[in-house]
C-alpha positions in Angstrom: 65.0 159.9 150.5 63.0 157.0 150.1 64.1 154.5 147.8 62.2 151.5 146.6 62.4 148.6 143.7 58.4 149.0 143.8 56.8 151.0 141.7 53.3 152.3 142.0 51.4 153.1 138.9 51.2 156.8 139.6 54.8 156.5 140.2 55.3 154.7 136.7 53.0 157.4 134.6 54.5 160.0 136.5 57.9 159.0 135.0 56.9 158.2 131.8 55.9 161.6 132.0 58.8 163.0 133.5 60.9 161.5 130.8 58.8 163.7 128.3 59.5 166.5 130.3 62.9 166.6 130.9 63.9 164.7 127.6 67.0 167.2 126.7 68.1 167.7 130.6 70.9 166.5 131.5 70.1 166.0 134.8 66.6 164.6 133.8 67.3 161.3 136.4 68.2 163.1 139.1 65.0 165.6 138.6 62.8 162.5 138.2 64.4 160.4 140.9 64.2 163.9 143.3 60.1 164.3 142.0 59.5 160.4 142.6 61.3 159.9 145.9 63.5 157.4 144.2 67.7 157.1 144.0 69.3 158.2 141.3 70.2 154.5 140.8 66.1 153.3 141.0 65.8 155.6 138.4 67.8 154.8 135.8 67.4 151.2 136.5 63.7 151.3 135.5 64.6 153.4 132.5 66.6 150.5 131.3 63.8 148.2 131.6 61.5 150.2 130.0 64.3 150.3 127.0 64.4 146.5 127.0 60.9 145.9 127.3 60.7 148.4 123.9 63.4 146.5 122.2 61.5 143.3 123.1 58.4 144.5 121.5 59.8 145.8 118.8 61.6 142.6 117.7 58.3 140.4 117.9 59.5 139.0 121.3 56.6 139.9 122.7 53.2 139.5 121.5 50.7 141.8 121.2 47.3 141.5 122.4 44.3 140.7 121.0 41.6 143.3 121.8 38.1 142.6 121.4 36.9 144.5 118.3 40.2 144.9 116.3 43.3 143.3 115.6 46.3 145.4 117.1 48.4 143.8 114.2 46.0 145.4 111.9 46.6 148.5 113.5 50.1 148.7 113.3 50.3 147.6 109.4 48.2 151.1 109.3 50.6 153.3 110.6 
């Protein structure tokens, strides 16, 4: 099996999706990294950093952007 640090964005949406899909498997990594042509190990690492990059947002670390049109602050003091 093919394993690879890179990640493609059909590759990233694809898990992103996956996740959704196999949110209450246990074996959801393995079924993702078998779908993807990742290792188990790619897997879960770019799970992680998806976590982190959350957190990060979450706490203000990162900022958001400013789209033309609207204020994505704005937007989240909506919700």
């Amino acid at each position: 099996m093919a394993s690879s640090s890179n990640w493609t964005w059909e590759q990233n949406k694809a898990f992103e999706n996956s996740l959704v899909a196999y949110n209450n498997d246990p074996d959801r990594f393995q079924k993702i990294a078998k779908l993807l042509g990742k290792t188990v190990e790619d897997v879960k690492l770019h799970y992680q950093n998806l976590v982190d990059d959350v957190k990060a947002i979450e706490e203000g670390k990162v900022p958001l952007p400013n789209y033309k049109g609207g204020d994505a602050q704005e937007c989240n003091k909506k919700k």
